[in-house]
C-alpha positions as YAML, in Angstrom:
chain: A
units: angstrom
residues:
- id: 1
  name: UNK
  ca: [34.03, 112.82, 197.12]
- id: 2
  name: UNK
  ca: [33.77, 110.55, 193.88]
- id: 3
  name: UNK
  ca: [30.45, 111.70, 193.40]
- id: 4
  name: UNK
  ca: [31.46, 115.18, 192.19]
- id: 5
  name: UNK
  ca: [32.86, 113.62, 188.68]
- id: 6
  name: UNK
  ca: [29.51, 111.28, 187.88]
- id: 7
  name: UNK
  ca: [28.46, 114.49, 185.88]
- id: 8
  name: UNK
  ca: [31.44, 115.14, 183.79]
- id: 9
  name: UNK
  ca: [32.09, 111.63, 183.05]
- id: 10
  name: UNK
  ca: [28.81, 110.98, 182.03]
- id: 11
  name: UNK
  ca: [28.72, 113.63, 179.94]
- id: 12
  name: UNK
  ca: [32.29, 112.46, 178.50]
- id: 13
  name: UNK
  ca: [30.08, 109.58, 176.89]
- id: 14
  name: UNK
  ca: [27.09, 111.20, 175.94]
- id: 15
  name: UNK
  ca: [29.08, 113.69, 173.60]
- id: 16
  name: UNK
  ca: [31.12, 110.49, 172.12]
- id: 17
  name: UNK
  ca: [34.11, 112.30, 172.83]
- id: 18
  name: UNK
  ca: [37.54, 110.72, 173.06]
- id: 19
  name: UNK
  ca: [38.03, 110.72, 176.80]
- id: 20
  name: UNK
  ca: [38.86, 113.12, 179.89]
- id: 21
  name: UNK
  ca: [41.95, 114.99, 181.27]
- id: 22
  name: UNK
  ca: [42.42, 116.69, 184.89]
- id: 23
  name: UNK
  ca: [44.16, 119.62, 185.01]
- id: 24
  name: UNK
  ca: [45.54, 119.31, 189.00]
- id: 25
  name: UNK
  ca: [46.25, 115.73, 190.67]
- id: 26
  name: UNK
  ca: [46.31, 117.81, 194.08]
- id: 27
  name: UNK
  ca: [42.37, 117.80, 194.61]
- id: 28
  name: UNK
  ca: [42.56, 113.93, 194.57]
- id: 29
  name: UNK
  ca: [43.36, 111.73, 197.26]
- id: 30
  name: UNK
  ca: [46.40, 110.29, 195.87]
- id: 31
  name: UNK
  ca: [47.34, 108.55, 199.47]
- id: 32
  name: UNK
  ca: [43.81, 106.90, 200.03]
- id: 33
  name: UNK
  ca: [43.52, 108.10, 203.73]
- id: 34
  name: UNK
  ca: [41.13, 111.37, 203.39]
- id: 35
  name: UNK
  ca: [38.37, 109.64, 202.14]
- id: 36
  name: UNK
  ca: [37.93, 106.00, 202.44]
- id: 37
  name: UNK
  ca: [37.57, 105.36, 198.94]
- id: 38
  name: UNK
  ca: [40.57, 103.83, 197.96]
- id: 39
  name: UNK
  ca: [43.19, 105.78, 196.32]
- id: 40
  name: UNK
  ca: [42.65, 108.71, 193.35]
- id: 41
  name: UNK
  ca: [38.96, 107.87, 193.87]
- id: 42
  name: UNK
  ca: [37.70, 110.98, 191.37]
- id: 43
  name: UNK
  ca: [40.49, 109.36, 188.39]
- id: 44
  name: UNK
  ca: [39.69, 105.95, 188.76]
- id: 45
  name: UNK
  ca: [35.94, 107.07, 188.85]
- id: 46
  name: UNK
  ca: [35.89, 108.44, 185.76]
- id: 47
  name: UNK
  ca: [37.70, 106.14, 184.47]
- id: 48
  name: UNK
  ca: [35.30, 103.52, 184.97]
- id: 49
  name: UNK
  ca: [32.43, 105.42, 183.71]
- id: 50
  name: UNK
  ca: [34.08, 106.42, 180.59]
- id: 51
  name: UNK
  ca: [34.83, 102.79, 179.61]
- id: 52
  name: UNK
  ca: [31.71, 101.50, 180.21]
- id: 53
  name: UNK
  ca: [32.18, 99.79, 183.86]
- id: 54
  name: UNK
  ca: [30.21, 99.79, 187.08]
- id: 55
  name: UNK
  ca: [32.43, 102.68, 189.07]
- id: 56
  name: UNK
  ca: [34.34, 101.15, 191.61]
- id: 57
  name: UNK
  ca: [33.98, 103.86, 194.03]
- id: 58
  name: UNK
  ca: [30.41, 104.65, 194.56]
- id: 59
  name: UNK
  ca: [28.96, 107.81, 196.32]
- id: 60
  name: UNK
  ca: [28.38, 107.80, 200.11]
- id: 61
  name: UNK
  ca: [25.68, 110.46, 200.06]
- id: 62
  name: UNK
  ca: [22.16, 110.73, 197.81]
- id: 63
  name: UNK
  ca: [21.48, 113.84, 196.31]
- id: 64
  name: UNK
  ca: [18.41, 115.49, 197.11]
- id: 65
  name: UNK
  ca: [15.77, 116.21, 194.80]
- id: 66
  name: UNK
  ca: [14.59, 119.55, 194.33]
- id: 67
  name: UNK
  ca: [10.52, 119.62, 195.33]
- id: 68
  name: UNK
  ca: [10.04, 123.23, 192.86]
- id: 69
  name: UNK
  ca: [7.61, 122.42, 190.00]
- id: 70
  name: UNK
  ca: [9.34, 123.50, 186.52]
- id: 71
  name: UNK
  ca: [8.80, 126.23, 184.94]
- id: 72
  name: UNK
  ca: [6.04, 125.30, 182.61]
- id: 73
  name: UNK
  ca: [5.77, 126.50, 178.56]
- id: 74
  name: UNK
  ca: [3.00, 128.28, 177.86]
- id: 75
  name: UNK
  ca: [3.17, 128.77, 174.29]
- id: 76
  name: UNK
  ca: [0.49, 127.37, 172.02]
- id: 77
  name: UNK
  ca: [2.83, 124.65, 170.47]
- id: 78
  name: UNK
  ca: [3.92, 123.52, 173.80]
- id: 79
  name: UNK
  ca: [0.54, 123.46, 175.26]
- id: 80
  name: UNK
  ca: [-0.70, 120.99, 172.54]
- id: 81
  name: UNK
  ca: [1.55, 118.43, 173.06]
- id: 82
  name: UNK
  ca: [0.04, 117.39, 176.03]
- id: 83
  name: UNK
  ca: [-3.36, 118.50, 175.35]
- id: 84
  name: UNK
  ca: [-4.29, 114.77, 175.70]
- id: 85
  name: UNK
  ca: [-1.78, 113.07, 177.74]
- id: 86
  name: UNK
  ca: [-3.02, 112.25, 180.90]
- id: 87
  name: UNK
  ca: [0.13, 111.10, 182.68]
- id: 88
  name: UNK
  ca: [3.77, 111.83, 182.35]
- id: 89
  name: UNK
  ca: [5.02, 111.44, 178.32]
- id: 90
  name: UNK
  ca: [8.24, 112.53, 176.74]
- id: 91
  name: UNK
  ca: [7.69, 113.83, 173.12]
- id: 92
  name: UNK
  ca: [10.39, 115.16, 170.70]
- id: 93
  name: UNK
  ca: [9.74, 118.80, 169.11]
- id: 94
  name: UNK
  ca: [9.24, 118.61, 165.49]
- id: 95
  name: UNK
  ca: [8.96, 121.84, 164.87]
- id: 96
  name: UNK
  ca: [12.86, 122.64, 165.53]
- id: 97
  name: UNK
  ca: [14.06, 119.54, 164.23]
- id: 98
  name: UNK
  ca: [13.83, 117.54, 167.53]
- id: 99
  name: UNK
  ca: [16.52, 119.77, 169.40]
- id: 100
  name: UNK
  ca: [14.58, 119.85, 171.92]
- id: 101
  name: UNK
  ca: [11.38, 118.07, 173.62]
- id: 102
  name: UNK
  ca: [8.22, 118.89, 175.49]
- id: 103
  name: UNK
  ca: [7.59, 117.05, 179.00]
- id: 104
  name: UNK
  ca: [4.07, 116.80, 179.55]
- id: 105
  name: UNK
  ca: [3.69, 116.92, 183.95]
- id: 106
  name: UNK
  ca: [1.32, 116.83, 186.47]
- id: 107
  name: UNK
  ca: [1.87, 119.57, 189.61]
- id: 108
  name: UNK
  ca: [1.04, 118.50, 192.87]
- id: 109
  name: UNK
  ca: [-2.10, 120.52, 193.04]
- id: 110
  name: UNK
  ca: [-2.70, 118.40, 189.88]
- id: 111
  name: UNK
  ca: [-2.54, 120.78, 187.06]
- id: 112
  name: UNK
  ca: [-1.34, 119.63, 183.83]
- id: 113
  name: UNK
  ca: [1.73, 121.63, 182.61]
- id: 114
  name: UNK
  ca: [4.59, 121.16, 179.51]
- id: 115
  name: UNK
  ca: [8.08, 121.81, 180.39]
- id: 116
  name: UNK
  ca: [10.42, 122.53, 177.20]
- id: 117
  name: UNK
  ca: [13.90, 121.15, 177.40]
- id: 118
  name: UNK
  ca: [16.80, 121.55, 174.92]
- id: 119
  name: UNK
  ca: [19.26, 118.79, 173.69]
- id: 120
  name: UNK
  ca: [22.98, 119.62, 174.05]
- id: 121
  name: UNK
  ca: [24.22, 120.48, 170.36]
- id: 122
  name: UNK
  ca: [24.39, 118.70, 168.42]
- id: 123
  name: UNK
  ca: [22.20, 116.25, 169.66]
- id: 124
  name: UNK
  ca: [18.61, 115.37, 169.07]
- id: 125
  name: UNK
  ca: [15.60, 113.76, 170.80]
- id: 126
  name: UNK
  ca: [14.92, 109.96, 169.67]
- id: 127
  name: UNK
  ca: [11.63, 109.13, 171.61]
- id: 128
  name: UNK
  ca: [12.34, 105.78, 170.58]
- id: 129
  name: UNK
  ca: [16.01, 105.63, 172.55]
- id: 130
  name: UNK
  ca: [14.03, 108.17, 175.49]
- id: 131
  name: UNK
  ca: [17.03, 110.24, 175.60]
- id: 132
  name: UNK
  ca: [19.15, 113.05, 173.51]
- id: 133
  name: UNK
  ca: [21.37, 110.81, 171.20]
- id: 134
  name: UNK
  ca: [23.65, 112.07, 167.89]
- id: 135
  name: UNK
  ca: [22.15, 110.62, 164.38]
- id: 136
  name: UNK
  ca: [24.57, 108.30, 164.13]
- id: 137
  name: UNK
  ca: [23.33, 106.53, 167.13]
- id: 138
  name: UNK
  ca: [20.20, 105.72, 165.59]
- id: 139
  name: UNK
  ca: [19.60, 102.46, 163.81]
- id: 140
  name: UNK
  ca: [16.80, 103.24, 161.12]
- id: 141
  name: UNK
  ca: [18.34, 106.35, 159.33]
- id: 142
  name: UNK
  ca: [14.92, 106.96, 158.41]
- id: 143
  name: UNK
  ca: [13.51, 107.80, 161.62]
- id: 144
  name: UNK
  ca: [15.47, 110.96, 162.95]
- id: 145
  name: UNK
  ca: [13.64, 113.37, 163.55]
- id: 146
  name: UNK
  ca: [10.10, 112.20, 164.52]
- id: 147
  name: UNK
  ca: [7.37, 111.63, 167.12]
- id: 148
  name: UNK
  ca: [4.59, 109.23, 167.74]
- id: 149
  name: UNK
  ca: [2.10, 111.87, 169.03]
- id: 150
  name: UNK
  ca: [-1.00, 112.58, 167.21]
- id: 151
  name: UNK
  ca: [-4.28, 114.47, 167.62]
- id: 152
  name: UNK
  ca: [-7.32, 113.07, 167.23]
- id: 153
  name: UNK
  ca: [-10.05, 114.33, 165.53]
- id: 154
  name: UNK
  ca: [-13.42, 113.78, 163.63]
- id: 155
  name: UNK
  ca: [-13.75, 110.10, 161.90]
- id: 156
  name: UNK
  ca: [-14.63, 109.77, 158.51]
- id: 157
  name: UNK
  ca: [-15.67, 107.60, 155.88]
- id: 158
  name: UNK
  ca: [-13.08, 104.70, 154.69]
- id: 159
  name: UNK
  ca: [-13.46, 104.91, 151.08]
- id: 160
  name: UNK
  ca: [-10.11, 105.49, 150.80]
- id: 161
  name: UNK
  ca: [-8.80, 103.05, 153.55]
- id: 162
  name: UNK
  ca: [-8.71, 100.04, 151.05]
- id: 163
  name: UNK
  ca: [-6.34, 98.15, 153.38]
- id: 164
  name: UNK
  ca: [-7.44, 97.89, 157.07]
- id: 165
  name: UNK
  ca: [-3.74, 97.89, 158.32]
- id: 166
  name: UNK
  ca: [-2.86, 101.21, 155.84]
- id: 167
  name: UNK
  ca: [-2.44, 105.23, 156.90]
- id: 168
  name: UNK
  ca: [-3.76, 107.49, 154.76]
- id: 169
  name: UNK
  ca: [-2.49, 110.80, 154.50]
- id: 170
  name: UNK
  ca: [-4.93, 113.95, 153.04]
- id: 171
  name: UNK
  ca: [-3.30, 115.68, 150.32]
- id: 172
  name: UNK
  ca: [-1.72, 118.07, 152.97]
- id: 173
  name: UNK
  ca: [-0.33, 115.58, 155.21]
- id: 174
  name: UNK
  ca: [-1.09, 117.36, 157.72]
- id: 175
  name: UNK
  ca: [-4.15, 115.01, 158.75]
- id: 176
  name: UNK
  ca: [-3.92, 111.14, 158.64]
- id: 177
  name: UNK
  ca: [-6.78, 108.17, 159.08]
- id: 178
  name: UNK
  ca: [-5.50, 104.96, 160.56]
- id: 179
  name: UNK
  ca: [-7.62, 102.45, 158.98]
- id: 180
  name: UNK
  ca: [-7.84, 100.00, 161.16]
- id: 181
  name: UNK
  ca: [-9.91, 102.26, 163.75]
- id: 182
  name: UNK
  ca: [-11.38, 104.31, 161.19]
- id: 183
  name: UNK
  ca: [-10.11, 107.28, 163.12]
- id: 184
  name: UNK
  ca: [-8.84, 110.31, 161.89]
- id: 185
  name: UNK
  ca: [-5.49, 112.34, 163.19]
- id: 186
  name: UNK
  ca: [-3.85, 115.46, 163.31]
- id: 187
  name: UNK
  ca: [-0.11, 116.18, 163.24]
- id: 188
  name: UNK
  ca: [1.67, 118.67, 166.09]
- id: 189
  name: UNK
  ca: [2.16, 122.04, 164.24]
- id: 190
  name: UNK
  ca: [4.85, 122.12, 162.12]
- id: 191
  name: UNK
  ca: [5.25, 118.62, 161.03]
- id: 192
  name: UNK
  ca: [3.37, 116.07, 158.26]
- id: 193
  name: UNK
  ca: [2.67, 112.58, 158.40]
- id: 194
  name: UNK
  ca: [5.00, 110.39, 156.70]
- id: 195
  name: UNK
  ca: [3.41, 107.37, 155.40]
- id: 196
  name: UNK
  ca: [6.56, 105.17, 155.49]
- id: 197
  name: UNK
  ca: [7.26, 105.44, 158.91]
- id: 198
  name: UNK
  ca: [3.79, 106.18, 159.57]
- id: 199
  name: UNK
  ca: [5.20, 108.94, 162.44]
- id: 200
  name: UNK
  ca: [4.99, 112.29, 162.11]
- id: 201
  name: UNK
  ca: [8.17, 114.80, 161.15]
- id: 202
  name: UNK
  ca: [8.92, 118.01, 160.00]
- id: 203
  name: UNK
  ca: [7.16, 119.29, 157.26]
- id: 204
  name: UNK
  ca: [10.38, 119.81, 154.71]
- id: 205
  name: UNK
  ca: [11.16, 115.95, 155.31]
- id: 206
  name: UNK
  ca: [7.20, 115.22, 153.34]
- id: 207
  name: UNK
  ca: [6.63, 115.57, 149.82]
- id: 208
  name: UNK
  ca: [3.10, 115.58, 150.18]
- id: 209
  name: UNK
  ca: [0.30, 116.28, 146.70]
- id: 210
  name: UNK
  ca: [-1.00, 119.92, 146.24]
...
């Protein structure tokens, strides 16, 4: 029975709000003899979850997963973020301000798809903290909105990699050489390299040369 509120408490927490109220004490087993979990099993539940404690009343049944494969993204932005990945990776969008994030799968017939999911507002995606979290949340107010994925592309000379641990950005910031590898990278659409955090964000966060 308990099981039913894991959702909505856990979602309590996740929005950082102040805490929960039920609306009818009737659906509850106030007496403790329906459901051999103790007594008001779905208050004391929540309860638990909401401050922070193992729940004391556990579900009795496991959930079954759903076997349907996701219904992939097939737009062109979505398709190259996991143009290269080659096993399951989680990586924020950039291009709407990491409200959302691209989840790059394998099918069972072993075809590479991206699956597109959307942050609760007014959340964002930290790939750092793997989850949707508010800004607040995260420790380096620098690194918001971000992601570690880049493309790589053609190497090229390092006349201008005078330190072997430096990135250096084009003048567009859109491509980036680490020089430590001599290899050059590309940014996912919509977003420049930031040199700083040496991570790629959203293009209006970059001031980048002309």
């Amino acid at each position: 029975m308990a099981r039913i509120i894991y959702n909505p408490a856990e979602y309590v927490n996740e929005m950082d709000l102040g805490g929960a109220m039920f609306w009818t004490m009737d659906l509850d087993d106030f007496r403790g003899d329906k459901c051999n979990e103790g007594k008001f099993p779905l208050i004391n539940t929540a309860k638990d979850i909401v401050n922070g404690k193992e729940p004391s009343t556990k579900p009795t049944t496991t959930r079954t997963t759903p076997t349907t494969t996701p219904k992939p993204d097939q737009t062109d932005t979505a398709g190259s973020y996991c143009l290269y990945s080659k096993e399951k990776q989680i990586y924020a969008n950039v291009s709407n301000n990491c409200q959302s994030y691209y989840e790059c799968l394998t099918t069972p017939s072993g075809k590479q798809i991206t699956v597109s999911r959307k942050c609760p507002t007014p959340l964002i995606y930290s790939e750092d903290k793997k989850k949707c979290v508010k800004e607040k949340e995260l420790n380096d107010v620098q690194i918001k909105c971000s992601t570690k994925l880049r493309f790589p592309t053609t190497s090229i000379s390092s006349t201008n990699c005078w330190d072997p641990s430096s990135f250096v950005a084009d003048t567009k910031c859109r491509f980036f050489t680490d020089c430590s590898t001599k290899q050059r990278y590309e940014c996912p659409p919509d977003s420049s390299f930031a040199s700083n955090l040496k991570r790629c964000v959203p293009q209006q966060n970059v001031q980048c040369w002309s």
